[in-house]
N, C-alpha and C positions, 0 to 999 in steps of 0.2 A: 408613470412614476419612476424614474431614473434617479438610482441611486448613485452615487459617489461610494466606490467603495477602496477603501485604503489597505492594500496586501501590504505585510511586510515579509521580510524572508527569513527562514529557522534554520540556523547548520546544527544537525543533530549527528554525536558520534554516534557510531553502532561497535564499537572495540566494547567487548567484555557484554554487550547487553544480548538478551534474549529476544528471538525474532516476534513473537508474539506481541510482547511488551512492547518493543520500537515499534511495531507496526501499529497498535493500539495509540502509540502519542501521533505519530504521521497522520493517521486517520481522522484525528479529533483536529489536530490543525487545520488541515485539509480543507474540513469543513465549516472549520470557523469557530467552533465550540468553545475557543479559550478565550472569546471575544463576548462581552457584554451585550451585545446588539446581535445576537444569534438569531438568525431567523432563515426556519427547516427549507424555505424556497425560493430563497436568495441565496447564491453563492458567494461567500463573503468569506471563504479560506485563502488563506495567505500560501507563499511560496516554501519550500522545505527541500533542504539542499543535504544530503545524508552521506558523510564523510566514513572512512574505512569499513566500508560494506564486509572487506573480509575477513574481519577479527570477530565476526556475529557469532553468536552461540546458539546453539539445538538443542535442548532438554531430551534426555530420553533417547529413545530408540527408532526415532523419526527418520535418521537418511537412511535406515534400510526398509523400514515398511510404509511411510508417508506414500500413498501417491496420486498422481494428479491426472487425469483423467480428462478426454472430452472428447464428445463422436462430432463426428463428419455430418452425421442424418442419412449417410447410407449405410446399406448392410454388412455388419462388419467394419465399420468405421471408429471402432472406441480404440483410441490411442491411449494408451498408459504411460508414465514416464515415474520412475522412483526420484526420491527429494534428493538422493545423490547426482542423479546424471544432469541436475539445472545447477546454474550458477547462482550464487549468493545475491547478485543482483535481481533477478528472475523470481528469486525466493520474497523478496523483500515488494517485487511490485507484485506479485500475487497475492500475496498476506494483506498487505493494504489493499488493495481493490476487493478484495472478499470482505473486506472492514468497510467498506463505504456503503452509503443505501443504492440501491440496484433502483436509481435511476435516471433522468437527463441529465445531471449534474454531473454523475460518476465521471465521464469522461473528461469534460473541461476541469473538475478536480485534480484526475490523473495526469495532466495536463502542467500539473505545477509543481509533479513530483523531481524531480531531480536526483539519481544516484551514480554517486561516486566513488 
């Protein structure tokens, strides 16, 4: 059963919006949700091209205490990083990818992310 599936492409500003919020619309395209014919195991999200990454806004008190985390699997391997020392762009693919379902899809989704 081969589907025909029709992507099209989304330029979303990020000047003046909140990283949450952009991330929340990326994700739901991503995945195809704004699409009538959704369906959870077919990948049928479209392309998303995300212009002035560095006018984004942070609520709060986030680039000092936010932080991002991930070990090695050896000991001693949990690397920290605060939400200051990543880039806006970095910011933006991490927010979406923690927004999509954690599974085969994830990747060929992120796949169509695009930031600029």
């Amino acid at each position: 059963m081969a589907q025909q599936v029709n992507r099209e492409k989304h330029t979303l500003d990020a000047s003046g919006q909140v990283l949450g919020r952009l991330a929340t619309q990326i994700a739901m395209i991503l995945m195809g949700k704004n699409k009538p014919s959704y369906m959870t195991y077919i990948d049928m999200g479209d392309f998303v091209d995300v212009i002035n990454v560095d006018k984004i806004e942070v609520t709060g008190a986030k680039l000092d205490f936010k932080l991002y985390q991930h070990h090695s699997n050896y000991p001693g391997g949990l690397k920290t990083k605060k939400m200051k020392e990543l880039s806006k762009t970095e910011w933006v693919k991490r927010a979406v990818m923690n927004m999509l379902p954690k599974n085969k899809l994830r990747i060929e989704r992120m796949k169509r992310l695009k930031i600029s």
